[in-house]
C-alpha positions, -999 to 999 in steps of 0.1 A, spaced: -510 491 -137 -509 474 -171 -525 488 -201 -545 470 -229 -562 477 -263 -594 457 -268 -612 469 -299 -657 468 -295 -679 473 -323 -693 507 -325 -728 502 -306 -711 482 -274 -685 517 -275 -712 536 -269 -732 519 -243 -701 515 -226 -693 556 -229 -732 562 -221 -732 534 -191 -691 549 -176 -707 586 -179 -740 576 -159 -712 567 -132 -691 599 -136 -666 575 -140 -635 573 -171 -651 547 -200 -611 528 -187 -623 525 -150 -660 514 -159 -648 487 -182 -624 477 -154 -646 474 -129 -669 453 -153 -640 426 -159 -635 424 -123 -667 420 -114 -673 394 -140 -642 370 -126 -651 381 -95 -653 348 -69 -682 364 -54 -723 353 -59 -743 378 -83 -761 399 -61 -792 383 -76 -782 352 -61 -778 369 -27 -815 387 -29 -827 355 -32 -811 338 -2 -839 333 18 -866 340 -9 -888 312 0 -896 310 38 -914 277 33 -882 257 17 -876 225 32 -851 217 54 -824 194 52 -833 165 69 -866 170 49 -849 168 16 -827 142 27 -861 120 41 -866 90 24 -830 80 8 -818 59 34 -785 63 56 -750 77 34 -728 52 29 -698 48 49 -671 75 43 -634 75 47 -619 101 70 -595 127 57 -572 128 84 
């Protein structure tokens, strides 16, 4: 595992100590887990809650009413 030194401004070092010690986790494995979430490929669970949020959204072929018939595409194979 490699190691880094990242230097924070004395507020952010605290909240970080104060946010790793809410979690009974080491300051090192909280910040961790913060970059990987952050690149994470994954949707902010936000995003998630809100899959399916509005029962009454449209469905495709509603959306897609009205514009005609999609051009002629070529095939990939």
């Amino acid at each position: 595992m490699a190691q880094i030194t990242i230097y924070l401004r004395d507020d952010l070092e605290a909240k970080a100590r104060k946010a790793a010690k809410a979690k009974h986790e080491p300051v090192s494995r909280w910040i961790a887990a913060q970059i990987e979430r952050s690149l994470g490929e994954t949707w902010p669970q936000a995003v998630l809650d809100a899959a399916g949020a509005l029962p009454d959204f449209p469905e495709l072929s509603e959306l897609r009413e009205g514009y005609g018939t999609d051009a002629p595409r070529e095939s990939v194979e």
